[in-house]
N, C-alpha and C positions, 0 to 999 in steps of 0.2 A: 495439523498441517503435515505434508508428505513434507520426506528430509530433503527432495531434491527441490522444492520452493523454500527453506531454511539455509540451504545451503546459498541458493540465487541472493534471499536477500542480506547472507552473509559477504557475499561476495561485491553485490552491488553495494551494500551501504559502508562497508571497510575497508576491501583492497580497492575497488574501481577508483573508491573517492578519495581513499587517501593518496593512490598512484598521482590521479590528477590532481591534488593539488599540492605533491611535491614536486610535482611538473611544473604548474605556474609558479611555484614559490622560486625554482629553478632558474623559470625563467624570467622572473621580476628580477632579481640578483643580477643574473649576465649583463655583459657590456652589451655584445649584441642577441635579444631576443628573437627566438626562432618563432614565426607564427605558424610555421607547422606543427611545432611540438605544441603550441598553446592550443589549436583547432585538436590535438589529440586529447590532451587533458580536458579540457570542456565536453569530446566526448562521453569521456572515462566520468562525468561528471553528471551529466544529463538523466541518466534513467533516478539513482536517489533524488537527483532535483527534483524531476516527474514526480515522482512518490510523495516525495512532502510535499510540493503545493497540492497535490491532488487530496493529501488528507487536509490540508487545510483549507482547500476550497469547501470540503467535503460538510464541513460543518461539524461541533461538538458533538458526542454521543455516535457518531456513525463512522464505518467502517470502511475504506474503498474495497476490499478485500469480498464483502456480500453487502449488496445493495437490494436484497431481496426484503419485501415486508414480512417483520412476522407473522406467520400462520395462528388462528384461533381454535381453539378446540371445539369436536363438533357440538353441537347441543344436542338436548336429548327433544326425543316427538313429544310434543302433548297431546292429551287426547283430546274428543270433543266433549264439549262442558266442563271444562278446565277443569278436571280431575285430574290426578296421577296413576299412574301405577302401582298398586298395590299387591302385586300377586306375590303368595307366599306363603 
């Protein structure tokens, strides 16, 4: 992985989400809650949300990161009258 997508999902999965949800805990506490500040936390909150349902929709064993099938190695020609190659 290039470090500027390690660094995105360091940023997204520990500052964005921890920011929002010292926001909402902020704002659960307060007499009066801001729904501004909660609409920003839920922001801050969304793209790691995105991520994990999306691996979890994704199913066991699969990646969202490559969704490509593995490639098979090529095989080799046979000849005609199922022989092999012998030369040598």
């Amino acid at each position: 992985m290039k470090w500027y997508q390690i660094l995105w999902q360091l940023m997204r999965d520990v500052l964005l989400t921890g920011f929002g949800v010292w926001v909402i805990w902020r704002q659960v506490l307060a007499p009066e809650p801001n729904g501004t500040l909660l609409a920003v936390a839920l922001v801050c909150i969304a793209p790691a949300a995105r991520s994990a349902v999306t691996t979890v929709l994704s199913g066991p064993g699969s990646s969202s990161e490559s969704r490509e099938p593995p490639q098979e190695p090529p095989s080799l020609p046979s000849l005609p009258g199922g022989g092999t190659d012998e030369r040598g």
